[in-house]
TIMI-2910 file (N, C-alpha, C, CB; in pm, 1 decimal, decimal comma, always signed):
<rs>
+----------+----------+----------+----------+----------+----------+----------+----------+----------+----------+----------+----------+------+
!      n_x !      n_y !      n_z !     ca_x !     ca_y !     ca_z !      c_x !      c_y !      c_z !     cb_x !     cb_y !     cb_z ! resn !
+----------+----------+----------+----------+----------+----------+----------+----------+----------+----------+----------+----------+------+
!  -9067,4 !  +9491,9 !  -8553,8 !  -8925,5 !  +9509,5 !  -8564,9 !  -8866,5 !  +9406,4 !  -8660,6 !  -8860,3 !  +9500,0 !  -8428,1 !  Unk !
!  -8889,5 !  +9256,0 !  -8628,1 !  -8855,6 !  +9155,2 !  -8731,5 !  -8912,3 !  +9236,2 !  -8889,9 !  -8947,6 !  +8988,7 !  -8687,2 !  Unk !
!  -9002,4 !  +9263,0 !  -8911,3 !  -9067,1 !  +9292,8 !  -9047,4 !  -8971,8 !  +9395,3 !  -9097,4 !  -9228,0 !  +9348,7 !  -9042,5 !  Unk !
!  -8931,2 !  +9501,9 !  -9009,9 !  -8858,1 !  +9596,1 !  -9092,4 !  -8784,0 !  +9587,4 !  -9183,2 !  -8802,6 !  +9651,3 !  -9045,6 !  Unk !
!  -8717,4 !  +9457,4 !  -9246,7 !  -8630,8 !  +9452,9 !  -9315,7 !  -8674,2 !  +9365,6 !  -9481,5 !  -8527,4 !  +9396,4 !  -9220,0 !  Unk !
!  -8857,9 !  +9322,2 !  -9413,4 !  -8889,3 !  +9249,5 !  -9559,2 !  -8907,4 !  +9344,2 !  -9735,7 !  -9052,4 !  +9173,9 !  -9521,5 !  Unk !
!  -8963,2 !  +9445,9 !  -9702,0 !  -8909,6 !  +9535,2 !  -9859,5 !  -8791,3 !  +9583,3 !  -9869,6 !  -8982,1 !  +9665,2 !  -9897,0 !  Unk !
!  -8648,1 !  +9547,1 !  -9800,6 !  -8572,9 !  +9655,6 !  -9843,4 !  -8457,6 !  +9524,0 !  -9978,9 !  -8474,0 !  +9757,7 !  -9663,8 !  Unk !
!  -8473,2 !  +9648,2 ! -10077,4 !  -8347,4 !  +9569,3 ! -10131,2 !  -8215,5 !  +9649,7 ! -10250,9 !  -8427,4 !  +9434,7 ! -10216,6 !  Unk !
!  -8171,0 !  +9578,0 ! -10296,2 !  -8006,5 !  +9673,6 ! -10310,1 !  -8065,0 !  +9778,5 ! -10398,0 !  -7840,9 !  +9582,2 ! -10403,6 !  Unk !
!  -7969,0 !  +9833,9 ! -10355,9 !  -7974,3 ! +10006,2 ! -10480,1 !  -7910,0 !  +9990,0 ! -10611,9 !  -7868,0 ! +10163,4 ! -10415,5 !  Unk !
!  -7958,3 ! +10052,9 ! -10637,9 !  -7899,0 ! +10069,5 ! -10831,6 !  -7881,5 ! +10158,6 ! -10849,7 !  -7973,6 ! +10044,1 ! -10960,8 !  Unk !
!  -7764,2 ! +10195,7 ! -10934,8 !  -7711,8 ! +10341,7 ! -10988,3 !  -7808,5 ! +10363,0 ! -11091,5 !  -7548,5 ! +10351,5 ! -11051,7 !  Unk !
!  -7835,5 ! +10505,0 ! -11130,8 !  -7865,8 ! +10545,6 ! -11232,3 !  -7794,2 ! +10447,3 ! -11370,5 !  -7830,9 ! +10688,8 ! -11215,7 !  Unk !
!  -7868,3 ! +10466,8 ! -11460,9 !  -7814,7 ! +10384,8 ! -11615,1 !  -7693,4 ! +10445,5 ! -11632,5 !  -7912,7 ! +10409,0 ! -11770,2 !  Unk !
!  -7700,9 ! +10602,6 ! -11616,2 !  -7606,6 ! +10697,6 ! -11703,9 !  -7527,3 ! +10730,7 ! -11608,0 !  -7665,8 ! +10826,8 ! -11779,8 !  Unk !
!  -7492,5 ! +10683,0 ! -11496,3 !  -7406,2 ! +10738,7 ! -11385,0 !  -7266,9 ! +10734,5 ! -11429,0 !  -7420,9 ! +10660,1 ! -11250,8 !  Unk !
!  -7260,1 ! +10611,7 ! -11484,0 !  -7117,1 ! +10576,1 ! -11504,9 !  -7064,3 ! +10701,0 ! -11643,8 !  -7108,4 ! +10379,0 ! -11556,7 !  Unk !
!  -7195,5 ! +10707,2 ! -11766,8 !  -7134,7 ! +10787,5 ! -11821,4 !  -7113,5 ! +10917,0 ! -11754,6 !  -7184,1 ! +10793,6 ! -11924,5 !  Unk !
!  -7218,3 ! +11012,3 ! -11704,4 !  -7155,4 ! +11144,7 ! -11630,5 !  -7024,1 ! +11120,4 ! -11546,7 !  -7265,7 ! +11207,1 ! -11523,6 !  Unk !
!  -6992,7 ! +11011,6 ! -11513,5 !  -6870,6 ! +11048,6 ! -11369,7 !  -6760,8 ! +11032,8 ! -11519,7 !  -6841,4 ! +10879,4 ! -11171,9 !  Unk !
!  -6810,6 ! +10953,7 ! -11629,4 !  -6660,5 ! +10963,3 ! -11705,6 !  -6619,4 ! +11132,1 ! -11836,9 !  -6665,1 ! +10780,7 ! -11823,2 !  Unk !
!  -6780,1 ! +11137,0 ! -11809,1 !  -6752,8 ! +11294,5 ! -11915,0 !  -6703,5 ! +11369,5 ! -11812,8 !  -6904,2 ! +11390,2 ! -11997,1 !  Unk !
!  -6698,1 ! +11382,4 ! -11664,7 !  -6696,9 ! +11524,6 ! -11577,1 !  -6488,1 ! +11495,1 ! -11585,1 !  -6817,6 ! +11514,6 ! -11349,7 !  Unk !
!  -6457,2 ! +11367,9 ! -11560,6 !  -6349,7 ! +11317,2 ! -11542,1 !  -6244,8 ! +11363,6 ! -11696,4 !  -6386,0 ! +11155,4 ! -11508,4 !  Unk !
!  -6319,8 ! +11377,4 ! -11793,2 !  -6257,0 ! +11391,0 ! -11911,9 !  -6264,1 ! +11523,3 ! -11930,5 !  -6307,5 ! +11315,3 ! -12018,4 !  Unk !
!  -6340,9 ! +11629,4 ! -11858,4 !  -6342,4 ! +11769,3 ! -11884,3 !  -6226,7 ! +11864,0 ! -11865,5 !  -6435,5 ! +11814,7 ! -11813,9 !  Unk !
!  -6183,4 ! +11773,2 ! -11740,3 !  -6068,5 ! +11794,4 ! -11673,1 !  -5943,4 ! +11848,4 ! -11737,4 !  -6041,8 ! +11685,2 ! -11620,9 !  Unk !
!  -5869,9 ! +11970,8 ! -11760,9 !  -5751,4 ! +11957,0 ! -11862,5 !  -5645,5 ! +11895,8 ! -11769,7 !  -5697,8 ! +12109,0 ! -11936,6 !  Unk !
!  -5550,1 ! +11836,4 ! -11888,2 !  -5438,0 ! +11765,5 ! -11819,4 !  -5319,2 ! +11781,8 ! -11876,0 !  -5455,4 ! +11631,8 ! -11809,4 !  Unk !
!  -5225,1 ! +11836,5 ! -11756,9 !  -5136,1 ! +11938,6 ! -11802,0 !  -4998,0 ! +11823,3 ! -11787,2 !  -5138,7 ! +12102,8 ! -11693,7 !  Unk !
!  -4950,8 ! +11873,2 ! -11863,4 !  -4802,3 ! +11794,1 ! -11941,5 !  -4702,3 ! +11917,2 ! -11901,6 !  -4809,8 ! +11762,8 ! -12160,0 !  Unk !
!  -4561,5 ! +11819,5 ! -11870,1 !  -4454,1 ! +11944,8 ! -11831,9 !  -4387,0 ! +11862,8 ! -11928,4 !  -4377,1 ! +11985,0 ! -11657,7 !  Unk !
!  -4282,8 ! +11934,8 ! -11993,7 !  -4187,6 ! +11857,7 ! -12055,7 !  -4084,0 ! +11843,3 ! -12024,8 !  -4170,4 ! +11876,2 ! -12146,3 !  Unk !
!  -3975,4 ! +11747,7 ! -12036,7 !  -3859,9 ! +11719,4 ! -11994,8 !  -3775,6 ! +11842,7 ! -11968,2 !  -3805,2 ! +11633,8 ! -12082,3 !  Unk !
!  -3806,3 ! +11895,9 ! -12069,3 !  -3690,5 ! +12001,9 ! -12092,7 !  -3710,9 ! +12102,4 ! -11964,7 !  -3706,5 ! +12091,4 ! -12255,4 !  Unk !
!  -3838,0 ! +12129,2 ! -11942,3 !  -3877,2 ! +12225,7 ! -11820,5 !  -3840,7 ! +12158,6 ! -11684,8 !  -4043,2 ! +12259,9 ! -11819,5 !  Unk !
!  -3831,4 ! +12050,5 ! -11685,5 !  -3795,8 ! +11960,0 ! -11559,4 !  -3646,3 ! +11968,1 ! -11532,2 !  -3836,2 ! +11800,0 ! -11583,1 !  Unk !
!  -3552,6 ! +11957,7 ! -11607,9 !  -3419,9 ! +11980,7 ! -11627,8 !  -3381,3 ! +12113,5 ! -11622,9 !  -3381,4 ! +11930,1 ! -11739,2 !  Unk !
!  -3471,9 ! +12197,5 ! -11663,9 !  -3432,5 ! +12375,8 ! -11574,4 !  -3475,3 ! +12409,1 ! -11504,1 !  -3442,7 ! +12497,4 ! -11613,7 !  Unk !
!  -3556,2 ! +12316,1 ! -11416,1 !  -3533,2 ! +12380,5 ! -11280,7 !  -3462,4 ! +12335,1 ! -11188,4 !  -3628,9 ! +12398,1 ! -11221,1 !  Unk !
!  -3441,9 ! +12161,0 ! -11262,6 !  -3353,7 ! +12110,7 ! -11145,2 !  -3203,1 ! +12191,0 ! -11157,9 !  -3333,9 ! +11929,1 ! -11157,1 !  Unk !
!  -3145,1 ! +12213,7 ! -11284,7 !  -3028,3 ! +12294,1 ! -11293,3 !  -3033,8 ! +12433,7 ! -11206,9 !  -3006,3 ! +12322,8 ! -11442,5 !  Unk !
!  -3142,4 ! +12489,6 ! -11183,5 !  -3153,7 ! +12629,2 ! -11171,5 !  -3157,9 ! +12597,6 ! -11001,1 !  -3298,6 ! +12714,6 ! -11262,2 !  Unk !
!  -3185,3 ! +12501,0 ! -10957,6 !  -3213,0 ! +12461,4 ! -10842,0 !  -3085,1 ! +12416,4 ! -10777,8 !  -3313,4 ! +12366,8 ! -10847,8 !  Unk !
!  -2978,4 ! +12335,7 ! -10899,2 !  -2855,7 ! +12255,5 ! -10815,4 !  -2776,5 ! +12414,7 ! -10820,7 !  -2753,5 ! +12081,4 ! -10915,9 !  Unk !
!  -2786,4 ! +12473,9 ! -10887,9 !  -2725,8 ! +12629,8 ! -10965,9 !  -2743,5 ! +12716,1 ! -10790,7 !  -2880,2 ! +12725,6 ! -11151,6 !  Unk !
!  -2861,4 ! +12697,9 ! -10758,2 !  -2892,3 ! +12778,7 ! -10635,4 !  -2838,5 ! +12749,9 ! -10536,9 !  -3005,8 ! +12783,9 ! -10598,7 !  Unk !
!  -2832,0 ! +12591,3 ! -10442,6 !  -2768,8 ! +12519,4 ! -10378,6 !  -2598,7 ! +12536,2 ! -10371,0 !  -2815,5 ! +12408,9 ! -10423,9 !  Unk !
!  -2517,8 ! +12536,7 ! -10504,0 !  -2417,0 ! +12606,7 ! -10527,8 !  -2337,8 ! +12728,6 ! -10480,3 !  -2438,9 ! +12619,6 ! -10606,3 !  Unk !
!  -2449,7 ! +12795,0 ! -10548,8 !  -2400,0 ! +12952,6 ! -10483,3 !  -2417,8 ! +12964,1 ! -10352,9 !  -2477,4 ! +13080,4 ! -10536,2 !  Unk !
!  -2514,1 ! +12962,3 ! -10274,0 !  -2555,1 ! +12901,1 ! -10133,7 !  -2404,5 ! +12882,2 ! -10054,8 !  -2647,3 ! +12734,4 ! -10154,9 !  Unk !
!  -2356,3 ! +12773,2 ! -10090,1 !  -2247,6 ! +12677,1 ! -10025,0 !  -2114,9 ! +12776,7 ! -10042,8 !  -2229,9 ! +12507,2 ! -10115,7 !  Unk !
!  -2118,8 ! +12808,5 ! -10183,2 !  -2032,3 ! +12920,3 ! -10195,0 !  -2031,7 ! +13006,3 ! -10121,8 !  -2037,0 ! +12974,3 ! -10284,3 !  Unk !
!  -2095,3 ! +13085,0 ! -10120,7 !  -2132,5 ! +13176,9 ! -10069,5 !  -2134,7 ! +13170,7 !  -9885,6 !  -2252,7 ! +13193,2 ! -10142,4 !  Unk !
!  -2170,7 ! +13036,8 !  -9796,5 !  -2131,0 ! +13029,5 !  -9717,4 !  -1986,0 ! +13021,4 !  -9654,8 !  -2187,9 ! +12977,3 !  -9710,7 !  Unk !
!  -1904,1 ! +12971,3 !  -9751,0 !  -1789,0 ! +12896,1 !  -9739,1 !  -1675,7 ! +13045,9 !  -9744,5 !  -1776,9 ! +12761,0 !  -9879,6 !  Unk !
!  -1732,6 ! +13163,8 !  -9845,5 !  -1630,5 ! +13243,2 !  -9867,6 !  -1696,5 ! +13392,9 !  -9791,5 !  -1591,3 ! +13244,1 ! -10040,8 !  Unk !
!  -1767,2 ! +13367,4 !  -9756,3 !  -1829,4 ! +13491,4 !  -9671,7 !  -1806,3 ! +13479,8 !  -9532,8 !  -1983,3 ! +13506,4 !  -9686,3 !  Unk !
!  -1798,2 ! +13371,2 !  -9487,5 !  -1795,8 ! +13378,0 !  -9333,9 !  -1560,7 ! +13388,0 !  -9286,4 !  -1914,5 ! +13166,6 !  -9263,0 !  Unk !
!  -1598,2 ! +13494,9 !  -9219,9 !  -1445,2 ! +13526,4 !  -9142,5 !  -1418,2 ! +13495,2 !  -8988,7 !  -1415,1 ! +13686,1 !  -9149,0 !  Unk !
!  -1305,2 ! +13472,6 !  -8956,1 !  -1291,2 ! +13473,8 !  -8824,3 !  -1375,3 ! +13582,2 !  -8754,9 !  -1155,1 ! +13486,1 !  -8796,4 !  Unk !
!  -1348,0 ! +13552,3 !  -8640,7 !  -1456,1 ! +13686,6 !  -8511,2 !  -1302,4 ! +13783,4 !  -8567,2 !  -1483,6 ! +13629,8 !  -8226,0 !  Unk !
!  -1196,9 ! +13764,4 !  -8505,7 !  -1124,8 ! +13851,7 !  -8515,7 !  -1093,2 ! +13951,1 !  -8582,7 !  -1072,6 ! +13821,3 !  -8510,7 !  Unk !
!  -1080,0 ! +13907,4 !  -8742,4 !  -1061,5 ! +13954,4 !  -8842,3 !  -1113,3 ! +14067,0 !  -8891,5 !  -1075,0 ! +13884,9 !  -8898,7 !  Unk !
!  -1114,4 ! +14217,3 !  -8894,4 !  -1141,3 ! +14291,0 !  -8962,6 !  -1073,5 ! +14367,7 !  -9060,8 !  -1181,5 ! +14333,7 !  -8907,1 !  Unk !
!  -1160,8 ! +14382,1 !  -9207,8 !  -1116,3 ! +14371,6 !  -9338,0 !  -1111,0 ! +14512,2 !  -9318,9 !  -1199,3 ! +14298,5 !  -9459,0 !  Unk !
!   -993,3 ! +14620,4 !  -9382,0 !   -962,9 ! +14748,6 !  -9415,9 !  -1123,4 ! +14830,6 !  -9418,5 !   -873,3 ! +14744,9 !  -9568,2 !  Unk !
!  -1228,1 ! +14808,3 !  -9517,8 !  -1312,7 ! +14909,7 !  -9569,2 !  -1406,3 ! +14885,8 !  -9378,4 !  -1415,5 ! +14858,1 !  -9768,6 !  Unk !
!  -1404,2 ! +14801,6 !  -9356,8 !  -1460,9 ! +14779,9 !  -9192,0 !  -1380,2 ! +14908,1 !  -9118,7 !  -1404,2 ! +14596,6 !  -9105,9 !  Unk !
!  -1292,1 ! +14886,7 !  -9098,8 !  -1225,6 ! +14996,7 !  -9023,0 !  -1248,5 ! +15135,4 !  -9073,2 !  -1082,1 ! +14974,8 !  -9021,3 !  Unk !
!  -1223,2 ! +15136,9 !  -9207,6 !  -1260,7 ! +15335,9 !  -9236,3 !  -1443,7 ! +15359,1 !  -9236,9 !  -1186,3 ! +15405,8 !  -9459,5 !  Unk !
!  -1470,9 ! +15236,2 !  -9201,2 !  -1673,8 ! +15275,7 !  -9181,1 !  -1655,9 ! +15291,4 !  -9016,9 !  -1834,7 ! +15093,3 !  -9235,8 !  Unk !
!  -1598,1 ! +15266,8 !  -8974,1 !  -1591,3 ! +15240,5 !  -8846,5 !  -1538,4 ! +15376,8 !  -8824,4 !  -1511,4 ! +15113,4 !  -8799,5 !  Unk !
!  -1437,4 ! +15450,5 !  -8845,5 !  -1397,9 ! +15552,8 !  -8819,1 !  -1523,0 ! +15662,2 !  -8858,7 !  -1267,5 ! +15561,8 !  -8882,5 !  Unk !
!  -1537,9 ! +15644,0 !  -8974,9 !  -1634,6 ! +15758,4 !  -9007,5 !  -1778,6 ! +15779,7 !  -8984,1 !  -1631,4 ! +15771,4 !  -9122,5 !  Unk !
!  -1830,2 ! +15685,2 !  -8873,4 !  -1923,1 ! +15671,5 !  -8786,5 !  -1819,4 ! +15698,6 !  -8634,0 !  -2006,1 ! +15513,9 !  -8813,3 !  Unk !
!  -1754,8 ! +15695,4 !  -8637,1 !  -1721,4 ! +15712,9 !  -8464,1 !  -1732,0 ! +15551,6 !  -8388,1 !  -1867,0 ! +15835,6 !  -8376,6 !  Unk !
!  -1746,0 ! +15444,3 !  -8441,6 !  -1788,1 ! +15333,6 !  -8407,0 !  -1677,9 ! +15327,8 !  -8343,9 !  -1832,0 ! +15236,0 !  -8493,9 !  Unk !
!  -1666,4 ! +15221,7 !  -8211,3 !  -1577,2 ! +15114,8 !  -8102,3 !  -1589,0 ! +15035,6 !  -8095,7 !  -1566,3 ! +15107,7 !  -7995,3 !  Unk !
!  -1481,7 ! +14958,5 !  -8144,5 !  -1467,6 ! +14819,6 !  -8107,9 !  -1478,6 ! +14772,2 !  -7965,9 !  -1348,8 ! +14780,3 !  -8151,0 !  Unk !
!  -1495,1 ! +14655,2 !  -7935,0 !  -1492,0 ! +14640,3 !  -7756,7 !  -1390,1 ! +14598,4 !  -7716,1 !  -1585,2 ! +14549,3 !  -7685,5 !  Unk !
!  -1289,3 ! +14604,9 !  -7812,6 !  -1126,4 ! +14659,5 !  -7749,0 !  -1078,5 ! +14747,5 !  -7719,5 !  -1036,7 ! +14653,3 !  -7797,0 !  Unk !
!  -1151,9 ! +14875,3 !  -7800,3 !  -1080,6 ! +14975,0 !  -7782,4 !  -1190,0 ! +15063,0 !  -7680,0 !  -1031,2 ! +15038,2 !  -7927,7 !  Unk !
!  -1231,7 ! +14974,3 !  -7622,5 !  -1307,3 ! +15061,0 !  -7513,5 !  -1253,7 ! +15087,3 !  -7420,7 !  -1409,4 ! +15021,0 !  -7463,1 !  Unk !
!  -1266,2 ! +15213,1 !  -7325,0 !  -1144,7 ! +15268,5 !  -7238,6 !  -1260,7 ! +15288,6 !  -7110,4 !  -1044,3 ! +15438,2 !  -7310,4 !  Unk !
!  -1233,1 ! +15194,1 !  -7019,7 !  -1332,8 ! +15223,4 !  -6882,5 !  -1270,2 ! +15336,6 !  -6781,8 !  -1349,9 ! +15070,4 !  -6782,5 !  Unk !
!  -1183,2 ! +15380,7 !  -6850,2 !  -1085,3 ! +15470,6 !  -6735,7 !  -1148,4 ! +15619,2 !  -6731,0 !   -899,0 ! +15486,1 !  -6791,1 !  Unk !
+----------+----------+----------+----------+----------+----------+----------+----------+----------+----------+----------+----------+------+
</rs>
C-alpha cells in the first residue's frame, strides 16, 4: 500500500493541445450586431410598451357604461342585460 504511490508522476498535455483548443476556438464565427440594429429594437420595443399603456388606459370603461353599437348588437341577438331581467 505504502509503494503505491512510488511511479506515479504529473501529467503532461500533449505538445499541440494548446494549439487544437485555439484553432477549434477560432473556427467559431462571431457574430457582430450593430448599433443601429440595437436601437430598433429598443425603439420598436419602447414603441410596443406605448401602445400597450395606451391602449390600456383608453380601452378600459366603467362596468356601467354601455356604448350605442353595444346596445344595437345586443338587440339583434336578443341579448339581456341583468337589469333587464324580469323574474316575474
Amino acid at each position: 500500500m505504502m509503494n503505491s504511490l512510488d511511479g506515479i508522476r504529473q501529467a503532461e498535455p500533449s505538445p499541440f493541445l494548446f494549439h487544437k483548443i485555439m484553432q477549434r476556438a477560432g473556427e467559431q464565427p462571431v457574430y457582430e450586431i450593430s448599433p443601429k440594429l440595437i436601437w430598433l429594437a429598443a425603439a420598436s420595443f419602447a414603441l410596443l410598451v406605448a401602445l400597450n399603456i395606451g391602449a390600456i388606459k383608453n380601452g378600459s370603461s366603467p362596468a356601467g357604461s354601455e356604448t350605442a353599437p353595444m346596445k344595437v348588437l345586443a338587440a339583434q341577438y336578443q341579448l339581456l342585460s341583468a337589469s333587464e331581467i324580469n323574474y316575474n
